[in-house]
N, C-alpha and C positions, 0 to 999 in steps of 0.2 A: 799197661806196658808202655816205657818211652824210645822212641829211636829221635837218632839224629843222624841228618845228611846236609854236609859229610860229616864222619866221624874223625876227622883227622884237619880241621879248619886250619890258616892264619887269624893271627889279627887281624880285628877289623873285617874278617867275613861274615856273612850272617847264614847259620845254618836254619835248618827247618827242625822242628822238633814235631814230633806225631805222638799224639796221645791216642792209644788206641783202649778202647772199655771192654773188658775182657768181665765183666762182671753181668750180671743180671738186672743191675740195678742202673737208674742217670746218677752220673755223676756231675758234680759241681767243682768247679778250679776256677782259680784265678791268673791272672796274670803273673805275678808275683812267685818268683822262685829262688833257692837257693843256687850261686856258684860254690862248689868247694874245690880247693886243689889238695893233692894227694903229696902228704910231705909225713918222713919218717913212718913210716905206716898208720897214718892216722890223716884225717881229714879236715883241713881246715876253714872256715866260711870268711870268703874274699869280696863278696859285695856287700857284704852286713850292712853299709851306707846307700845304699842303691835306692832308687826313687821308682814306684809304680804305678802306673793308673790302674783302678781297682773295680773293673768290668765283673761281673759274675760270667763264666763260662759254661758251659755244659756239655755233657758226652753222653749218647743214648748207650744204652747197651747193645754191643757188638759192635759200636761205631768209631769212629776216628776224628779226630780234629788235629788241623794243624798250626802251629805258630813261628813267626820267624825268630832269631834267637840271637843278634849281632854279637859276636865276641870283642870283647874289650879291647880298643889298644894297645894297652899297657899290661897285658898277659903275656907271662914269661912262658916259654915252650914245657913243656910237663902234663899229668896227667890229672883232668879236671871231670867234676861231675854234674848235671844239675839235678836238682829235689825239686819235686814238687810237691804239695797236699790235695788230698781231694777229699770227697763229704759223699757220701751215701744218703742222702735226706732219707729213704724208706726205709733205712736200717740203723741210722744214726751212728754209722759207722765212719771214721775216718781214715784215711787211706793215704801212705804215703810212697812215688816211686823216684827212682832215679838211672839217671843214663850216663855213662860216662863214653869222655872223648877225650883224645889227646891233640894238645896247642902245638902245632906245626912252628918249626924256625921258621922266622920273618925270612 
């Protein structure tokens, strides 16, 4: 499960994102996540050029981690999401969640 605080940012703030493992198993993430903004009822990905450094993460089961999340400057007010992917190594499962927030007028 992902949460964000706050749920209602400006630009240029940086929220917290909480990955929490609701699973049995560790999970593996990386840093590396999708933005989409919510247009026409469909979803579209706004950082596809985004640059990441590419840490391996992990999440015990039942556990939590957190990360910070700076919102873009140049984000127009509207409704956005981010994806993340995660890996079950003892299951070879992959796993994908998302949390959405909405971009505050500057």
């Amino acid at each position: 499960m992902l949460s964000l605080d706050p749920d209602s940012p400006h630009p240029g703030e940086t929220m917290t994102l909480t990955v929490e493992n609701r699973t049995r198993w560790r999970l593996e993430y990386g840093v590396p996540y999708k933005l989409e903004r919510r247009e026409s009822n469909r979803w579209r990905w706004v950082n596809r050029d985004s640059a990441f450094v590419l840490p391996l993460r992990f999440v015990g089961a039942g556990k939590r981690e957190h990360e910070d999340i700076r919102v873009p400057e140049h984000l127009d007010p509207g409704r956005y999401r981010i994806v993340k992917s995660f890996t079950a190594p003892a299951t070879d499962r992959r796993l994908e969640g998302s949390v959405e927030f909405t971009v505050a007028s500057r």
